[in-house]
C-alpha positions in Angstrom: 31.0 74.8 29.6 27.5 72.9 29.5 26.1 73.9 26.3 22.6 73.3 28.3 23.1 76.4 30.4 24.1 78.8 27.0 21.0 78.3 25.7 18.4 80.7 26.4 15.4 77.7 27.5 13.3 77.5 30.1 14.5 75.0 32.5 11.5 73.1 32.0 12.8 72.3 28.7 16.2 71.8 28.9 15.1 68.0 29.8 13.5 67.1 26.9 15.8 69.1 25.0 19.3 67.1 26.3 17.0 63.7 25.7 16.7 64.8 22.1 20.4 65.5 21.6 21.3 62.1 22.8 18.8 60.6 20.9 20.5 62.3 17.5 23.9 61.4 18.9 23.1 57.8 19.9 21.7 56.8 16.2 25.0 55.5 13.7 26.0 57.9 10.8 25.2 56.6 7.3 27.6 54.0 6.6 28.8 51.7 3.5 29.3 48.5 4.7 31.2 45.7 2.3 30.5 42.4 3.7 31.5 39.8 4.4 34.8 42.3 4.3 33.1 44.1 7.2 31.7 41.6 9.6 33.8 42.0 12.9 33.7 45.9 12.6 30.7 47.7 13.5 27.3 47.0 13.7 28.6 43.4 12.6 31.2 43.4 15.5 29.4 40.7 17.3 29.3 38.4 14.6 31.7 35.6 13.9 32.2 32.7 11.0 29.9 29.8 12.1 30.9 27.6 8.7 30.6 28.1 4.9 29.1 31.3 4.3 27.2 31.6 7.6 27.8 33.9 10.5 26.2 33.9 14.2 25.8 37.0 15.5 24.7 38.5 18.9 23.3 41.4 20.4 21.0 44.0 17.8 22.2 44.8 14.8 21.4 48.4 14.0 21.8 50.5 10.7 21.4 54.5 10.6 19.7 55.9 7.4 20.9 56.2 3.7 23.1 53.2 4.7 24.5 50.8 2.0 25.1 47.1 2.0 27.3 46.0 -1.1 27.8 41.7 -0.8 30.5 40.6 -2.8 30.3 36.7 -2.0 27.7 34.9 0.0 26.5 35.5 3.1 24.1 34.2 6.2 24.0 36.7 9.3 22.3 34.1 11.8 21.1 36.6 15.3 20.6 34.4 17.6 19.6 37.5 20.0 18.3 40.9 19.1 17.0 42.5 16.1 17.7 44.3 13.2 17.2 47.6 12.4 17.8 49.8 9.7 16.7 53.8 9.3 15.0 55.2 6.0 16.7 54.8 2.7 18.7 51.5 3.3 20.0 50.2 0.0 21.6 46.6 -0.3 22.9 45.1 -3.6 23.4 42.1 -3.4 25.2 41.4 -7.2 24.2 38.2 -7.5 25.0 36.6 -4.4 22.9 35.2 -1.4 22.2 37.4 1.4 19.7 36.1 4.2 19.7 37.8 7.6 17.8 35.2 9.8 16.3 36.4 13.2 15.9 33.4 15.5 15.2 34.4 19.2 11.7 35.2 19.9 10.1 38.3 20.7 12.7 39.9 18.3 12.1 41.0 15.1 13.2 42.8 11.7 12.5 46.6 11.9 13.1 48.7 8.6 12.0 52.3 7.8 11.4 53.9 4.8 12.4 53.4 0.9 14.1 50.4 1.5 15.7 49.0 -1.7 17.4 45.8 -2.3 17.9 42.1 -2.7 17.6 40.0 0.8 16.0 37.1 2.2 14.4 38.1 5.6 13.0 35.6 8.5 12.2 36.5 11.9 10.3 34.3 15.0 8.1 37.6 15.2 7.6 40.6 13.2 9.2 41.7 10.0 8.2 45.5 9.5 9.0 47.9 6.1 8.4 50.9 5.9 6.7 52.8 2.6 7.7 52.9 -0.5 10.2 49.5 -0.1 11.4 47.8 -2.6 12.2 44.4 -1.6 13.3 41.3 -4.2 13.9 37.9 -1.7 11.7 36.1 0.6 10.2 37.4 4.1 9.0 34.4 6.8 7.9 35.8 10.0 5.0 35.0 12.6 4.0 38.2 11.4 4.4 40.9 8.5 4.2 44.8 8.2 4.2 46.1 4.9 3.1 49.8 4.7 2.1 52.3 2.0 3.7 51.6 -1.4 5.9 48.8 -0.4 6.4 46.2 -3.4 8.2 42.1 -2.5 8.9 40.3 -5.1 9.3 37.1 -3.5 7.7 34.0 -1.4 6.4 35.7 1.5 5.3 33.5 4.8 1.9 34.8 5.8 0.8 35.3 2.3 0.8 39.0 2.1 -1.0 40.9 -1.0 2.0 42.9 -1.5 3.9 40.3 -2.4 4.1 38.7 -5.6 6.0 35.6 -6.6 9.4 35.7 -8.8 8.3 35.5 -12.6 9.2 31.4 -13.7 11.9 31.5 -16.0 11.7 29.4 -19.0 14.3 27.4 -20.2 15.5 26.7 -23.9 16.0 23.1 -23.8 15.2 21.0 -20.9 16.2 17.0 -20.5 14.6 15.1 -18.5 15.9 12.2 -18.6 12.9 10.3 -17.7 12.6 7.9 -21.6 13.0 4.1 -20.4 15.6 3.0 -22.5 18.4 4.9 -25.1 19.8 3.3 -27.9 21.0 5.6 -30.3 18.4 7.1 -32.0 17.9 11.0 -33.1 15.8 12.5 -30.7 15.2 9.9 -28.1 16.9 12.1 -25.3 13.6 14.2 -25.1 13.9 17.9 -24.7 10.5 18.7 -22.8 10.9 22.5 -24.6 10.7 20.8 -27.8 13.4 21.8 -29.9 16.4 20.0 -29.6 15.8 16.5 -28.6 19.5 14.5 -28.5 20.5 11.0 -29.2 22.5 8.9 -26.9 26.2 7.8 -28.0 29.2 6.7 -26.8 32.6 5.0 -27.8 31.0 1.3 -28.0 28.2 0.0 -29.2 26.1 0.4 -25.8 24.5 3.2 -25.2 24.1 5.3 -22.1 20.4 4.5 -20.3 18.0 5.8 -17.8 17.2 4.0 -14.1 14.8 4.9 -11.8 16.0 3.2 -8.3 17.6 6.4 -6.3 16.2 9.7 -8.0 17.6 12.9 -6.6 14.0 14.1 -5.5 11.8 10.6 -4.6 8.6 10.0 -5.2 5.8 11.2 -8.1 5.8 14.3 -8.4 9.8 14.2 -8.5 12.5 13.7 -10.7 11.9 10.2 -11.8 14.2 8.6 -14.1 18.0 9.9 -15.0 20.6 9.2 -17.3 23.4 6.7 -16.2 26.8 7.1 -18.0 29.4 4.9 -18.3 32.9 6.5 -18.3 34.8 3.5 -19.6 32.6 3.4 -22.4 32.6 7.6 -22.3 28.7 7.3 -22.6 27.4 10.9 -24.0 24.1 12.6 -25.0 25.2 14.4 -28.1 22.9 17.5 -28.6 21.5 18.6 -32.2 23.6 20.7 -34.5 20.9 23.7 -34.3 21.8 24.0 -30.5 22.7 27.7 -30.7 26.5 28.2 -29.4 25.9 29.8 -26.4 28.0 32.9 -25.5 28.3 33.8 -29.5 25.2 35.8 -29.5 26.5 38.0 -26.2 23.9 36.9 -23.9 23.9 35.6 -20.5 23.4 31.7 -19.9 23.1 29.0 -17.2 23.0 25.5 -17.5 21.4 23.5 -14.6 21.7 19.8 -13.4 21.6 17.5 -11.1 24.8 15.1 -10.8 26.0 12.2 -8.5 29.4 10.7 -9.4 30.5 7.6 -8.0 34.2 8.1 -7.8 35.3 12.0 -7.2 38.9 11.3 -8.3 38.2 10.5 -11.8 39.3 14.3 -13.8 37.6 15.7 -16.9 34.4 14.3 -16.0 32.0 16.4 -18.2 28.5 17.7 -17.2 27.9 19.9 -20.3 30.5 20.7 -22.6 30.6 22.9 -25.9 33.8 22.7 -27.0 34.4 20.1 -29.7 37.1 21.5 -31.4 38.8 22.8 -28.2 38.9 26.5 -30.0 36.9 29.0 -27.9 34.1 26.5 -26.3 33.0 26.1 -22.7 32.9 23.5 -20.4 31.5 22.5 -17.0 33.1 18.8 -15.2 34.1 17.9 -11.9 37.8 16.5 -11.1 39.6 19.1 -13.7 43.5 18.8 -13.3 43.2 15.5 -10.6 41.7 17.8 -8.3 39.0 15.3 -6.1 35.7 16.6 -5.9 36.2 20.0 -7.5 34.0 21.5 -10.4 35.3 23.5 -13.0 33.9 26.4 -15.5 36.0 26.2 -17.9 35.9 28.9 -21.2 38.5 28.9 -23.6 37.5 32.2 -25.3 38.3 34.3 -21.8 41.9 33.7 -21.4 42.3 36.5 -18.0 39.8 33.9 -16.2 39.9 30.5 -18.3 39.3 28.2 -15.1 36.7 28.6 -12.6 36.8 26.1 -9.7 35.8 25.0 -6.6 36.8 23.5 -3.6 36.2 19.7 -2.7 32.4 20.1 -2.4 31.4 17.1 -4.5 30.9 13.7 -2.2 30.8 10.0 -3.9 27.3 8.6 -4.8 25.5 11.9 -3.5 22.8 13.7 -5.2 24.3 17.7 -5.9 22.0 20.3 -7.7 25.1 22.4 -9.8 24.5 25.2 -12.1 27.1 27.1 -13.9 26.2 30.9 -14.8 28.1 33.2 -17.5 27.1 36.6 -17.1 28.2 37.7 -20.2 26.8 41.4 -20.2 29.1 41.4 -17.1 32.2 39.9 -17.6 31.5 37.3 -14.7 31.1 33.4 -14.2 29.6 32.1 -11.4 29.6 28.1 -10.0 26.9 27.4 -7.2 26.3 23.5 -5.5 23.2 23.0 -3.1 22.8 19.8 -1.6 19.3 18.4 -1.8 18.2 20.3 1.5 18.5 23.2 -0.6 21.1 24.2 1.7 23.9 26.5 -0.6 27.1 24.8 -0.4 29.1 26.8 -2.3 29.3 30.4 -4.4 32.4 31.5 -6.4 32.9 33.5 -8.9 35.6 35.0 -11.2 35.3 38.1 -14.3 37.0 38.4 -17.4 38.6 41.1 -19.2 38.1 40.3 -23.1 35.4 41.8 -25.3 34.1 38.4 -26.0 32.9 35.2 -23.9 33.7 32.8 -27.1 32.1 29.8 -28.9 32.9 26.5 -30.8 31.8 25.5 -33.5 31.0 21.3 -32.8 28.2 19.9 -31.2 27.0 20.5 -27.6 26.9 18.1 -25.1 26.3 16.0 -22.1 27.7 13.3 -20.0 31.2 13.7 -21.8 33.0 15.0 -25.0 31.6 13.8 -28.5 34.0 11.1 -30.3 35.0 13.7 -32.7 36.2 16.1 -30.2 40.2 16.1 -29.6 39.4 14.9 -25.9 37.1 11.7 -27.5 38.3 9.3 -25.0 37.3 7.9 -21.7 39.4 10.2 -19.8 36.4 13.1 -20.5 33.7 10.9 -19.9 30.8 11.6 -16.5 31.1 8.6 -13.9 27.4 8.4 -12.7 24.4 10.2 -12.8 23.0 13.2 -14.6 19.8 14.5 -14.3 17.0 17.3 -15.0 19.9 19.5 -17.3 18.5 22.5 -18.1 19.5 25.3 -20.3 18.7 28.9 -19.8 19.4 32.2 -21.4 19.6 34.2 -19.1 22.3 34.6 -15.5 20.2 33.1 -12.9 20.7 34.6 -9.3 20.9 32.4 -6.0 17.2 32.2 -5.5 16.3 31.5 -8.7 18.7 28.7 -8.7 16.9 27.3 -5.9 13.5 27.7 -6.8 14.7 25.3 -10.4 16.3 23.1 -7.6 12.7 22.2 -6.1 11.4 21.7 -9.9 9.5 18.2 -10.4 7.0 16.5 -12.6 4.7 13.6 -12.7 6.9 10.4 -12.8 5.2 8.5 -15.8 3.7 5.0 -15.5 2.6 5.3 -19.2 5.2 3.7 -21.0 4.2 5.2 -24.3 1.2 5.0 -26.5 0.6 2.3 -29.3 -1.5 3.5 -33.1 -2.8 0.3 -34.6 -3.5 0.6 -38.0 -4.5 -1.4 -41.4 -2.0 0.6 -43.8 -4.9 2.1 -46.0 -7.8 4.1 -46.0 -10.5 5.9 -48.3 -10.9 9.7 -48.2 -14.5 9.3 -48.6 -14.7 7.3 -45.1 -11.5 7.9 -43.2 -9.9 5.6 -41.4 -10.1 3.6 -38.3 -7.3 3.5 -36.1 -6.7 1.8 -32.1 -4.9 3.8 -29.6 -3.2 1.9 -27.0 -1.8 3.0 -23.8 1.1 0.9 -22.9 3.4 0.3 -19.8 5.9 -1.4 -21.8 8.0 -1.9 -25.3 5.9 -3.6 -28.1 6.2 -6.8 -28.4 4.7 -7.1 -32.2 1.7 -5.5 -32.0 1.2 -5.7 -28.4 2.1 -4.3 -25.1 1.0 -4.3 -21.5 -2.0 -2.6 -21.0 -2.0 1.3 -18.8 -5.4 1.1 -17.4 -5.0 4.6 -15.3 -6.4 6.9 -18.1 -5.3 9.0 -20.9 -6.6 11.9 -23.5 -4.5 13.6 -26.5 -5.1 14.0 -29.6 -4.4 12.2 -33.0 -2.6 13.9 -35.8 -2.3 13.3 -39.7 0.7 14.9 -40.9 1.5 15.5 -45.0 4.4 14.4 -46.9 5.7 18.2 -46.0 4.7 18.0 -42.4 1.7 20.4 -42.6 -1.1 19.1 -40.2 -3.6 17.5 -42.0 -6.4 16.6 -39.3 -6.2 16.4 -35.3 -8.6 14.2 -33.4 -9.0 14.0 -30.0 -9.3 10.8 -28.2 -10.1 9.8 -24.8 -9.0 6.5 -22.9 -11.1 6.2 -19.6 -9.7 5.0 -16.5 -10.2 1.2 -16.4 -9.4 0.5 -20.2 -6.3 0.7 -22.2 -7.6 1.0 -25.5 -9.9 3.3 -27.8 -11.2 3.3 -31.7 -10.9 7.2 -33.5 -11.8 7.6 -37.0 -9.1 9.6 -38.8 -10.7 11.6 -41.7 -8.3 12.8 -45.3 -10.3 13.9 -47.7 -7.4 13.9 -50.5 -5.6 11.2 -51.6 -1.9 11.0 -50.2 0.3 8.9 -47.7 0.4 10.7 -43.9 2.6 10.2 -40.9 0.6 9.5 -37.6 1.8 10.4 -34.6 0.0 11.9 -31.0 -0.3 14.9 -29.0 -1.4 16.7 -26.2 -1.6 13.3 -23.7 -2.7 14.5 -20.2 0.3 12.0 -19.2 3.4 12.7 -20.8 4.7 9.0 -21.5 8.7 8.1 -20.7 8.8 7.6 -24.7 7.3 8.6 -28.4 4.9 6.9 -30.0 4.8 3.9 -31.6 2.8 2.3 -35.0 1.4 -0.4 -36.4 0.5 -2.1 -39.6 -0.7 -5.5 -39.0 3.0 -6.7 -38.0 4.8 -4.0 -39.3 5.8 -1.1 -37.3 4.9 1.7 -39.6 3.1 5.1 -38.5 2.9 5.6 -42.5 -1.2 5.2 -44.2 -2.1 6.1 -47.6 -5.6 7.9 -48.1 -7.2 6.9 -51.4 -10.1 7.8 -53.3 -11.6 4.6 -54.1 -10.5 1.3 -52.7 -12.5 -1.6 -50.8 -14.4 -1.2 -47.5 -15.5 -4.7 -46.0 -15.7 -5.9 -42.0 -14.6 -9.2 -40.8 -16.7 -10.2 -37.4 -14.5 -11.6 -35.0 -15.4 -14.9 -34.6 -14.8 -18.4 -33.3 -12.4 -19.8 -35.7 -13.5 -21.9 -38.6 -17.1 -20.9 -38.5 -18.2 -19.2 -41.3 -18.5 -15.2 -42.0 -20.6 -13.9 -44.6 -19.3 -10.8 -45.7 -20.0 -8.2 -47.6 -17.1 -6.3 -50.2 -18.0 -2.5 -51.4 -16.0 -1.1 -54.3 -16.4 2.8 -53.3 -14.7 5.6 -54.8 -15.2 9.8 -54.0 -17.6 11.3 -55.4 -17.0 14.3 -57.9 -19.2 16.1 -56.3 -19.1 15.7 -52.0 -16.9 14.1 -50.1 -19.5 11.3 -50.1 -18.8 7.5 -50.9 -20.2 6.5 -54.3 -20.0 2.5 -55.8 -17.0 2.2 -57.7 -18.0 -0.9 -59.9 -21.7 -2.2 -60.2 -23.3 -5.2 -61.8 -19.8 -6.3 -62.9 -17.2 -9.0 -61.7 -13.7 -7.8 -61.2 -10.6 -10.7 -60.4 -9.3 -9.2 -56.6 -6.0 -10.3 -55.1 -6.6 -11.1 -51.2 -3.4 -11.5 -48.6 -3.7 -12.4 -45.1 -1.1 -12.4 -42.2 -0.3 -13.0 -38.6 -0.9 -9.7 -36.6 -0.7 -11.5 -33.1 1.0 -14.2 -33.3 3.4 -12.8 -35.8 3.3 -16.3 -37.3 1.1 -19.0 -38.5 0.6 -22.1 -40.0 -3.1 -22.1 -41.3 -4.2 -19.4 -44.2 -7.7 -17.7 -44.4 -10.0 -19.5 -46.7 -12.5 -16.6 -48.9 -15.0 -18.8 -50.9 -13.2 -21.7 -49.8 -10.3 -20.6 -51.3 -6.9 -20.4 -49.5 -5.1 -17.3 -49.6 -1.6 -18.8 -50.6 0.5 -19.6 -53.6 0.4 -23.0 -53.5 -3.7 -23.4 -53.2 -3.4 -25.4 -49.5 -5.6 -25.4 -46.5 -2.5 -26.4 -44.8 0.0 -24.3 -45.6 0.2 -20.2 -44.2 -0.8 -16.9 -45.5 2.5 -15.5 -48.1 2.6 -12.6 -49.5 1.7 -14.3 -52.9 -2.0 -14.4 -51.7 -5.0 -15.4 -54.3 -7.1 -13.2 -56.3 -10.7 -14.2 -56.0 -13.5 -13.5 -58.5 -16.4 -11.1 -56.8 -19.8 -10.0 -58.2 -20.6 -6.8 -57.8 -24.0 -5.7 -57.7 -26.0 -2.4 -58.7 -24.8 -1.0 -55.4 -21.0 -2.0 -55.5 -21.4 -4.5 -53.0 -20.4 -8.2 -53.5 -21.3 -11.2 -50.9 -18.6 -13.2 -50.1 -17.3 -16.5 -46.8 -14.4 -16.0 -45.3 -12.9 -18.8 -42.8 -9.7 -19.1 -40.6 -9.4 -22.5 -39.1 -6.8 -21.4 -36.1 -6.8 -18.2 -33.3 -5.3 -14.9 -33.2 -5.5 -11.4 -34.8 -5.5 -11.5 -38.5 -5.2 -8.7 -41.3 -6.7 -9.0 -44.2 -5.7 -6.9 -47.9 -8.0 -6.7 -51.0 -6.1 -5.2 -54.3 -7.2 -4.8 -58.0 -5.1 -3.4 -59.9 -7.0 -2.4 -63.6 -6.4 -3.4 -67.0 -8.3 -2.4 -70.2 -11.2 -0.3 -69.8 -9.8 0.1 -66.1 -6.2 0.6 -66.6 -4.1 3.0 -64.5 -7.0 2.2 -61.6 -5.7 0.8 -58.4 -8.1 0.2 -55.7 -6.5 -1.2 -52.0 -8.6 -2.0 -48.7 -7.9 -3.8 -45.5 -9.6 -5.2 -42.2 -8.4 -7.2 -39.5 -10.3 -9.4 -37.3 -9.6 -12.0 -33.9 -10.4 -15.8 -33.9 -11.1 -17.3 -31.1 -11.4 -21.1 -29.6 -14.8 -23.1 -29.5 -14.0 -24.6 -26.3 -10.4 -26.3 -24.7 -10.1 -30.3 -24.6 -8.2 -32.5 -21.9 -6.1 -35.6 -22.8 -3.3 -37.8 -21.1 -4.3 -37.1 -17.7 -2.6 -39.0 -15.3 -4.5 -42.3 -14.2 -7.1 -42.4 -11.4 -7.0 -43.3 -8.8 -4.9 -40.1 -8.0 -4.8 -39.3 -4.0 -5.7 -36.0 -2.3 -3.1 -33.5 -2.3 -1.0 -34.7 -4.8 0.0 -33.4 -8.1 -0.9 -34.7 -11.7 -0.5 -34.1 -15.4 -2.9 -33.3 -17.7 -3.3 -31.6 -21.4 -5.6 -28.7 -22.5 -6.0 -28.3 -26.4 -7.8 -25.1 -27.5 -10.2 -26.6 -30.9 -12.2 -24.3 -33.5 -15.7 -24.9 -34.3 -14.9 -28.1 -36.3 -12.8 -29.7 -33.2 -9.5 -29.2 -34.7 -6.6 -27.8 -32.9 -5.7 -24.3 -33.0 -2.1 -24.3 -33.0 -1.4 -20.5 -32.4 -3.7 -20.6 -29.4 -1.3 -19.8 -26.5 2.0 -18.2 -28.9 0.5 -14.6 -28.7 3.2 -12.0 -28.0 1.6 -11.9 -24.6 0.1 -15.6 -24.0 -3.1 -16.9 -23.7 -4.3 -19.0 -21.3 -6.9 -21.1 -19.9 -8.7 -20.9 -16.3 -9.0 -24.2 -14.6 -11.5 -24.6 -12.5 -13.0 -28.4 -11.6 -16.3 -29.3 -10.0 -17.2 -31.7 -7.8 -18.9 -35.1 -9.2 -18.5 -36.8 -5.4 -19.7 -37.0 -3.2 -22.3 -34.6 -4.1 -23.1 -33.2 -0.6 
């Protein structure tokens, strides 16, 4: 019997009453779908496996209300024709995994109604519409979007949309870089840019592991620059501080992050990161586990039901692979996930554990391969390649956020690292005067190619106790390579330089300088010396005044220390740049050397000279150097008597230069066009005597040759 014709309706009705029915009967019941478990039944009947995780489908895909989506491993639904839709109320968790539904044909679109909840990525050649009151976590890319009342993304959305709001930046506890020039052993050389647990490069021989720059995973500046290369025959490790925490102990979540690129996939027990020196209840993360080629493990020995996470052969020789390993503690799951550097998802697995506890060891962290105290020291658990970027977070990070680290770069440095020149000494009524340098390369001595491209920071005096005595800001315009700062103590101790806050960070720390000596060590007094050397062209005389200043009890203020007195000082000199000499400096015509010689060098031995102070403190003195270069000068009394227990220390350097350069034993004229000849150039002081240092500075001297013309003269 037509159920039409039982109802008491006006035929005029019955119409638009039938279309109704059918319209109820035609939309799906509320369903829980489980996919990829469900795709091939439907609304996913028309979709099949395409490769990996990703799935074509065709025709619409439609969804009736209060409907669930539950992903348990990753998954791309690619339509290549018709839409999706979804009623009100559509729920998808996506526990971690990727989910992207990808609309492709044009003129179709995404179509969602209301209270929409979940985690998806969403693109579409047209529209993507939500409903109110959604609540969407992923990333929408349409031609166009429609997000009504209430409706929250937290995501990248393409058009920019004011409803959508970027995923909060997660910050990482440690993060290596990789990016320092050179390793070689040293406590915290392997910078963490965080700033806590810088590492120190070791391995099995007396070569360390180092950095190169040629193939970077991400090219170019911003990128990721440098990276580590490790040896696996000489099991080349970064071995992390002992106040890395032991991840897992605390019962939070972590994920380590890296890039890697091995360059042979055969090699097992080729470690990333590992924690697990005493091989008790540490962790590890390695490709090639158990022989198996191109395979990465999670390994953690504290979750017995789930010990080994691997896999499949994913990882290609000398290929650039962004990897992170997650332990979701709070969950009892480990994940692995492998992009490529398209960003393109690779891979997704996953395992869970049943104990009450993830685990920890006690030994060091760390990276490249297992530390030479582990009970897997050898060369068999040692990274064949590249590493790259490791990062170290405490928290599970989910696909997307995985990705978004993936795309993480910084300014590739050119500034090798910046150079403090100093004299040693200082007065706490004057401060002290110190060069910055910005460098592109090691010191030689004190020198170093110049960085011309600009620089700011600061200047810091640190105590004894590392308490932060003064900070001075310094800036380096573009052009120069080099500025003067005065660096103010106002009590007498011995302070550590070092920098901070560069607008550049450099590939390595700091370095200092003492005349010759690398030292970033000063000592602050209360009185000392205070005299200037002019720099000059050697051997011509510089009259120069000598102040004998100490604090005032009152102000910080510089008050004579002796006056209308003589006092017997001790004067050294020695070879800043050259680091050697042959020549001393002459004060009042008296050489600054044990053995009293114009021709012999500047010793440690020096002279003491007699000066007269006057009323003021200040005594008038010569000083002469007969050969070029840089040249540091130190003045010391020590008292006796009336001025026993008084020590008084002051220094200056100053640059000679050449009068003029000199030709001899030039090859005999006639000499015909175009042909070579020899000749001699001698750099002379003021008294026409050679300066033999001219030329042996740790970056050389020279002349320019130029001629001119004597004929013919038209």
């Amino acid at each position: 019997m037509n159920i039409i014709n039982l109802l008491q309706i006006k035929p005029c009705v019955k119409l638009s009453t039938l279309l109704f029915i059918a319209t109820l009967l035609s939309i799906p019941n509320a369903f829980a779908y489980n996919l990829p478990a469900n795709i091939g039944t439907s609304p996913f009947n028309n979709c099949s496996l395409s490769s990996g995780t990703t799935y074509n489908c065709s025709g619409d895909i439609s969804l009736g209300n209060n409907s669930t989506i539950n992903i348990t491993s990753p998954v791309t639904l690619n339509l290549t024709s018709g839409s999706f839709n979804a009623g009100n109320g559509l729920t998808i968790t996506s526990n971690g995994y990727e989910f992207n539904i990808n609309v492709l044909d044009d003129g179709e679109d995404v179509d969602i109604g209301t209270n929409f909840t979940g985690n998806v990525n969403f693109t579409a050649n047209d529209r993507i519409r939500f409903g109110n009151n959604a609540s969407v976590v992923g990333n929408l890319t349409a031609d166009r979007l429609d997000l009504n009342n209430n409706t929250t993304v937290t995501g990248y959305c393409s058009p920019s949309n004011s409803k959508c709001t970027p995923p909060p930046s997660l910050a990482p506890i440690a993060e290596f870089r990789m990016n320092e020039s050179v390793w070689s052993g040293t406590t915290g050389e392997v910078i963490d840019s965080i700033g806590s647990y810088s590492s120190r490069a070791a391995s099995l021989s007396a070569t360390k592991p180092t950095t190169a720059n040629t193939s970077p995973a991400i090219a170019g500046s911003p990128g990721t620059c440098r990276y580590g290369v490790f040896n696996r025959t000489n099991k080349d490790y970064v071995a992390l501080p002992s106040s890395f925490p032991n991840l897992g102990a605390n019962g939070k979540a972590f994920t380590i992050t890296a890039w890697i690129r091995t360059t042979n996939n055969t090699l097992p027990g080729q470690r990333i990161f590992v924690d697990d020196e005493n091989n008790t209840g540490g962790f590890g993360f390695s490709i090639g586990d158990e022989n198996a080629t191109g395979r990465l493990r999670f390994f953690s020995r504290g979750t017995p039901s789930a010990l080994s996470l691997d896999t499949g052969n994913v990882i290609a020789n000398n290929t650039w692979y962004f990897v992170a390993a997650v332990a979701d503690i709070p969950n009892k799951r480990k994940l692995i996930y492998i992009f490529n550097t398209s960003g393109t998802l690779l891979t997704n697995v996953s395992a869970t554990w049943t104990e009450s506890a993830f685990g920890s060891d006690n030994g060091i962290a760390s990276i490249g391969g297992e530390t030479n105290v582990s009970g897997e020291g050898n060369n068999n658990f040692g990274f064949a390649g590249n590493i790259d970027e490791l990062k170290v977070f405490q928290s599970a990070l989910n696909s997307s956020q995985l990705n978004a680290v993936r795309q993480d770069t910084n300014a590739c440095a050119t500034l090798d690292h910046v150079r403090l020149s100093h004299t040693g000494s200082g007065l706490t009524c004057t401060g002290s005067i110190l060069t910055v340098n910005a460098c592109n390369s090691f010191d030689t001595a004190n020198s170093c190619t110049a960085n011309t491209n600009g620089l700011s920071g600061s200047v810091i005096a640190k105590s004894a106790s590392g308490i932060i005595l003064t900070t001075v800001p310094f800036t380096i315009p573009v052009g120069s390579s080099a500025t003067t700062i005065n660096v103010p103590v106002t009590s007498a101790q011995t302070v550590t330089f070092e920098t901070s806050n560069l607008s550049v960070t450099p590939a390595n720390l700091w370095t200092c300088w003492n005349g010759s000596t690398s030292s970033c060590s000063h000592t602050y007094n209360d009185s000392g010396f205070i005299f200037d050397v002019p720099h000059h062209i050697a051997e011509t005389t510089q009259t120069v005044n000598v102040s004998a200043v100490r604090k005032s009890n009152n102000t910080l203020a510089c008050t004579p220390a002796f006056a209308n007195t003589s006092k017997s000082v001790n004067f050294k000199c020695s070879y800043n740049n050259p680091v050697v000499g042959t020549l001393p400096v002459r004060i009042n015509n008296t050489p600054l050397n044990a053995a009293n010689s114009t021709s012999a060098a500047c010793d440690m031995t020096g002279r003491n000279i007699s000066l007269t102070f006057n009323a003021s403190g200040v005594a008038n003195t010569s000083f002469q150097y007969a050969d070029t270069g840089d040249i540091l000068l130190n003045a010391t009394y020590t008292g006796a008597g009336t001025d026993a227990g008084l020590s008084m220390t002051g220094s200056d350097n100053f640059t000679s230069a050449p009068k003029d350069f000199v030709f001899s034993n030039t090859t005999t004229a006639p000499i015909k066009a175009g042909n070579n000849f020899n000749t001699t150039v001698t750099a002379r002081n003021a008294l026409n005597a050679t300066t033999p240092n001219f030329g042996r500075e740790s970056t050389p001297e020279t002349a320019e040759l130029t001629f001119s013309k004597c004929q013919p003269t038209g």
